[in-house]
C-alpha positions as MATLAB code, in Angstrom:
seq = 'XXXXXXXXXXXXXXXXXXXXXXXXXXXXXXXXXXXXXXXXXXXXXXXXXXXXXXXXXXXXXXXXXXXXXXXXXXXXXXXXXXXXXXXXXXXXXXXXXXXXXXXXXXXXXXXXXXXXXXXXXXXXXXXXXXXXXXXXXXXXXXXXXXXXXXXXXXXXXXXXXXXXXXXXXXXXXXXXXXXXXXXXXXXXXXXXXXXXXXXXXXXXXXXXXXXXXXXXXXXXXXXXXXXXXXXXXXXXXXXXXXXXXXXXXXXXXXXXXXXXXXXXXXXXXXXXXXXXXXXXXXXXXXXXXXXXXXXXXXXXXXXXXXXXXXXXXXX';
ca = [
     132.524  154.691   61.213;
     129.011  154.136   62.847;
     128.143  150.546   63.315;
     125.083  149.402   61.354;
     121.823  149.788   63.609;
     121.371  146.129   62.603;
     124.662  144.769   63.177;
     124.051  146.796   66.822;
     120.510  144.878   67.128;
     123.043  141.436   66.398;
     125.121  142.466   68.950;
     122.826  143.857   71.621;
     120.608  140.441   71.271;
     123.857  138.471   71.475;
     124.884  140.300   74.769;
     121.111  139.518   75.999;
     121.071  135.923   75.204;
     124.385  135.485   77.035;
     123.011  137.141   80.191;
     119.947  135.037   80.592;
     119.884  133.876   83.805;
     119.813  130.015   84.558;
     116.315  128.042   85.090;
     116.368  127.986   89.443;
     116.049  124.433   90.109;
     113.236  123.996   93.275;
     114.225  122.190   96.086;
     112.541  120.683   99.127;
     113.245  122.333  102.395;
     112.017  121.193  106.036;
     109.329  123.138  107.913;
     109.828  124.313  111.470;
     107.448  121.483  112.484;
     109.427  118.936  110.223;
     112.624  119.891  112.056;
     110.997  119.565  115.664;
     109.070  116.258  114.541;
     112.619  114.665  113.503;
     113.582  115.586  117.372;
     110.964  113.339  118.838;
     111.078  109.703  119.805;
     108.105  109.223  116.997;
     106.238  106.557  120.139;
     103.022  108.046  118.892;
     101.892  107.349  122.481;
      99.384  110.591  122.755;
     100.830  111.460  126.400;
     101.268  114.781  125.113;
      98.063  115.425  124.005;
      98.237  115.292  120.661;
      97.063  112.410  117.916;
     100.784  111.796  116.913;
     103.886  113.270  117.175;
     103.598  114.786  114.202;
     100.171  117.063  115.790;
     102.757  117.726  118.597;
     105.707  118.967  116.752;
     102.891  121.490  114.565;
     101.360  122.539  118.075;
     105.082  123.673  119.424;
     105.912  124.873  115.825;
     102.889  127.395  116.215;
     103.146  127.963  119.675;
     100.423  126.512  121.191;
     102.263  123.599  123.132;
     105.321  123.724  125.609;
     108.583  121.756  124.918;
     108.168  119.694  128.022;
     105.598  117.389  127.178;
     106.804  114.440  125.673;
     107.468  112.024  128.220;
     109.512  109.098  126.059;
     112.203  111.822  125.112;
     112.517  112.825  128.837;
     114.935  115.042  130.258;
     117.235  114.495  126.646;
     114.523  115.519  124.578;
     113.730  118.279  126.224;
     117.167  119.425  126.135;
     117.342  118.460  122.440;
     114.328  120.566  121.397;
     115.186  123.835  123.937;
     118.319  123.835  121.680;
     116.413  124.039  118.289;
     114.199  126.398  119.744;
     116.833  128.455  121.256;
     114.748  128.473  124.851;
     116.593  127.245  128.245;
     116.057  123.603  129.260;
     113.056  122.790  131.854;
     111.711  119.695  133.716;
     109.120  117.796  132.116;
     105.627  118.344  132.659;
     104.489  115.947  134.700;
     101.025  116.268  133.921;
     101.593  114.067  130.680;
     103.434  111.557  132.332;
     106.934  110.661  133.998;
     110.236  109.399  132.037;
     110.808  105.406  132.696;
     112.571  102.545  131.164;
     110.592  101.551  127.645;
     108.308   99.154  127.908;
     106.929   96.531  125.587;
     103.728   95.424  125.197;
     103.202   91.171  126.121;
      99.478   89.508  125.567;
      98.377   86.628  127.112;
      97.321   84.430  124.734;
      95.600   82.196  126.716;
      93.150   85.167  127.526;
      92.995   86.777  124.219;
      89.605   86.376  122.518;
      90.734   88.001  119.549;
      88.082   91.235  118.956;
      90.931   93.199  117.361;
      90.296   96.589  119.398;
      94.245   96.276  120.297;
      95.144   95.822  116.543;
      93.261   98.872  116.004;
      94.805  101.097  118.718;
      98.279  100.373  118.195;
      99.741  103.515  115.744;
     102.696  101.331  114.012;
     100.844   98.162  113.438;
     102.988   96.055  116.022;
     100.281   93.653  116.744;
      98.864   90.366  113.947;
      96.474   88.433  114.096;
      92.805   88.102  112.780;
      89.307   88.387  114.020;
      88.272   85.657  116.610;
      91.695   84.429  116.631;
      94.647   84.813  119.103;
      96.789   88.313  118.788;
     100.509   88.133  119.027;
     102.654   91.528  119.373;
     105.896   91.931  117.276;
     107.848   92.810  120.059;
     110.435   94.493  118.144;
     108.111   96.670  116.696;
     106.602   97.729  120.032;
     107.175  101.538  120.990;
     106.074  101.110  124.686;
     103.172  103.711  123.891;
     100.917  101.349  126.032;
      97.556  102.578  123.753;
      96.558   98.826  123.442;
      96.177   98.235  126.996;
      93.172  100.314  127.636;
      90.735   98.673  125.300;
      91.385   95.138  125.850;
      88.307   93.939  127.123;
      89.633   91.082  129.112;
      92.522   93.067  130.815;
      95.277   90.254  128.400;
      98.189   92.937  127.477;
     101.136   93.569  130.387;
     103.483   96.238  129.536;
     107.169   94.817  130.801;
     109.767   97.543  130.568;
     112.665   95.993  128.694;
     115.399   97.987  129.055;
     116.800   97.885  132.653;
     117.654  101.197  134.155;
     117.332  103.103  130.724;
     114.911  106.008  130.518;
     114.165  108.350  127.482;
     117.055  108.576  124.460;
     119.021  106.306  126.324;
     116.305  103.275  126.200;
     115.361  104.274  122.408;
     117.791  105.141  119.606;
     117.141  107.270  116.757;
     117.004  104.240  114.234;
     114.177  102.882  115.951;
     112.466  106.324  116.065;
     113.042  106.610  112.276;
     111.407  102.878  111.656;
     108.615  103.565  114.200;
     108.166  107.206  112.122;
     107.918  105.025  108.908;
     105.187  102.214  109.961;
     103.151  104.939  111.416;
     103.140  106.625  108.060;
     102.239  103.661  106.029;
      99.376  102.933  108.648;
      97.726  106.116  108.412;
      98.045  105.818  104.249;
      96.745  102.301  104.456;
      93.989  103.561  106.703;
      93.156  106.268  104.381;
      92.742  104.009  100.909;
      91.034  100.965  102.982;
      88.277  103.996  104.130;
      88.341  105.256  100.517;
      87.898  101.471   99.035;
      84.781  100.906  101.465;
      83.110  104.226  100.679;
      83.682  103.344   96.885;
      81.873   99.729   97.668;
      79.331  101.369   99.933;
      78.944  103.516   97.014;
      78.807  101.097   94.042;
      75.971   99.010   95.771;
      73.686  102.145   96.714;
      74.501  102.444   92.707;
      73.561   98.966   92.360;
      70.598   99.304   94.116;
      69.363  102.227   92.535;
      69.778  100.893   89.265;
      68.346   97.706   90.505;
      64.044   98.760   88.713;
      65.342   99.116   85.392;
      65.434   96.627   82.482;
      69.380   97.094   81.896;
      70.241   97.225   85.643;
      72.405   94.221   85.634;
      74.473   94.722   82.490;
      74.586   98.562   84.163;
      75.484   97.705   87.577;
      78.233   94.977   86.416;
      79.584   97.754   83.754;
      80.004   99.848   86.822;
      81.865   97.970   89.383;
      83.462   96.116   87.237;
      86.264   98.739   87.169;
      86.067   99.198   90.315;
      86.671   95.797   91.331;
      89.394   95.552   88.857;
      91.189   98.726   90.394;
      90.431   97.148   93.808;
      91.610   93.080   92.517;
      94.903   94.570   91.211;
      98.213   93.819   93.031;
      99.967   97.085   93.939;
     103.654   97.028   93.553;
     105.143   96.042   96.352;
     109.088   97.260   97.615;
     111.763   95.309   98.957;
     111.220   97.396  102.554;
     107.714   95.813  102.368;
     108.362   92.811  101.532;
     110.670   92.281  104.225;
     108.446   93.786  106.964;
     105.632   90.968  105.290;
     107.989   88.515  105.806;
     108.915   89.136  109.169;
     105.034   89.451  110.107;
     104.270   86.458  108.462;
     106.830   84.684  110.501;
     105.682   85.628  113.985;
     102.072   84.962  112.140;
     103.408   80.979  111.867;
     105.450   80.932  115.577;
     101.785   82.302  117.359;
     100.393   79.306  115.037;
     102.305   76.973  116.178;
     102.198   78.030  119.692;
      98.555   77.779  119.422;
      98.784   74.426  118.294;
     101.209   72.961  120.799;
      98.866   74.722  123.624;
      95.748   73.006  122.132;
      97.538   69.440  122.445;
      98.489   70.291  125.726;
      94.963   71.452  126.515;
      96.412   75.073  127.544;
      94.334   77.067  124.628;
      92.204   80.081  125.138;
      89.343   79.251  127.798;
      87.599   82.242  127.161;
      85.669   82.170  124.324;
      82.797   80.880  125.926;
      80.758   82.281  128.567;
      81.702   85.805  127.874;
      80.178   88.411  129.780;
      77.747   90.596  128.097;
      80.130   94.130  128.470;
      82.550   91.902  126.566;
      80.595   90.488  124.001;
      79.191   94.017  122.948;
      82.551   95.399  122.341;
      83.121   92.783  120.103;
      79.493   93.123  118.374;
      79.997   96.943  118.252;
      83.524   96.294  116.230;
      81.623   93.701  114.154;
      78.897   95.881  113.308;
      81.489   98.482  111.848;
      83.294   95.874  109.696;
      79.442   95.167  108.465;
      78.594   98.515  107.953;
      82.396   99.147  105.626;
      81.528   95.595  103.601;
      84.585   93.957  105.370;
      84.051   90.453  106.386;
      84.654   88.797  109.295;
      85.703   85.751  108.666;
      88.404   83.881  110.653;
      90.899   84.013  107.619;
      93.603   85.222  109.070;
      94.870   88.233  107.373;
      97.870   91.041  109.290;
      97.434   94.467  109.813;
     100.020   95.367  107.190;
      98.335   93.688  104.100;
      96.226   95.281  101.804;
      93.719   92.875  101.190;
      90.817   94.888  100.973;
      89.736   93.590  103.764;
      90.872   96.151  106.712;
      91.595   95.004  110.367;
      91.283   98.620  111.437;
      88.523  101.331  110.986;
];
């Protein structure tokens, strides 16, 4: 006997419905440049050329930079990314620099005059302090990548290798590389929303101003930055990873303190900040005319380069 053509259509959909594949469940997997970028010391010291290591490990991943060209891997990193990239091992370049024990950065506080340019140059926020005020570097957060050193105007930053005869991988482990990888991160994403919140206040006075002929301008204009401000006034949740790393800011924060205290009552403070020579004094106008031109203020509150404030120490 012939099965009924609908018990068939029962049995045909049953046989379909029990074939239906799975939902594929998307997972993330690492670039080229994401596997060469985890090979690197993460210094961010620019000797190869690049912004960041990050630049450098896309520039090798596309082929438009040689493997020999970071000089805080040295000979190991070399030999580390060769492997990945299945090439033979060759010196470094010495164009971008020579392999040496790490450094880390020391400034003399007795010299510093506090125009922030070294706060600014340094790539994993390693540096506090606060405009007009005394710098201190977190010395344990120092990569060596000696980018502070060029613009201090008053020649206060010495870098003092730290670790003996130990060059490359062997003076730098790949913890610190990870934590150095992380700050960097968080600096250029701090960077990022501090620009975005000046434009948005650059933005909301041109508003302001625009509005400012009309009969409802005020009740406009304070309609209109209100949220703003509110977006801008609320606290932003904050993890246990950064509250530790606060913490450990705001303590070198209080030991600079009081070393600038016990130095004043031993008459050994900063004898600097007058007389300054003109070249000086316009680097620090031209920073202070950027801060103007953002709406940041330049107070001497003292603030670190790892708050969010809304008041930036870095452009």
């Amino acid at each position: 006997m012939k099965p009924h053509p609908l018990n068939a259509d029962i049995r045909c959909g049953d046989e379909r419905q029990q074939h239906v594949p799975h939902a594929l469940t998307v997972t993330e997997s690492k670039t080229f440049a994401d596997l060469i970028e985890d090979l690197l010391p993460q210094t961010q010291c620019t000797k190869c050329g690049y912004p960041d290591c990050r630049a450098y490990a896309e520039a090798i991943a596309r082929g438009e930079a040689s493997y020999n060209q970071c000089p805080p891997g040295g000979a190991e990193g070399v030999a580390r990314l060769a492997k990945l990239l299945g090439k033979p091992v060759i010196p470094l370049n010495p164009d971008n620099g020579v392999e040496r024990p790490r450094p880390v950065a020391f400034i003399d506080e007795n010299l510093c005059i506090g125009c922030t340019l070294c706060m600014q140059a340094c790539p994993v926020d390693a540096i506090v302090g606060a405009p007009k005020q005394m710098h201190t570097m977190v010395a344990e957060l120092c990569t060596g990548c000696d980018l502070c050193v060029p613009p201090c105007p008053v020649d206060c930053i010495a870098m003092i290798p730290v670790t003996g005869d130990k060059t490359g991988w062997d003076a730098w482990n790949q913890q610190q590389a990870d934590a150095a990888r992380a700050r960097h991160d968080a600096r250029r994403a701090r960077l990022a929303a501090e620009r975005e919140a000046a434009e948005a206040r650059a933005a909301a006075r041109r508003a302001a101003a625009a509005a400012a002929g009309g009969p409802a301008s005020s009740s406009t204009s304070t309609a209109a930055s209100s949220p703003t401000e509110r977006a801008t006034a609320a606290p932003a949740p904050v993890s246990d990873a950064e509250a530790k790393k606060r913490a450990i800011i705001q303590a070198a924060l209080e030991r600079a303190r009081k070393k600038k205290e016990d130095n004043a009552a031993q008459g050994l403070g900063p004898k600097n900040t007058t007389n300054i020579s003109a070249e000086t004094q316009a680097k620090i106008d031209e920073v202070e005319a950027r801060r103007r031109r953002l709406g940041i203020a330049t107070d001497d509150s003292e603030s670190t380069p790892t708050q969010n404030n809304g008041q930036p120490d870095k452009l």
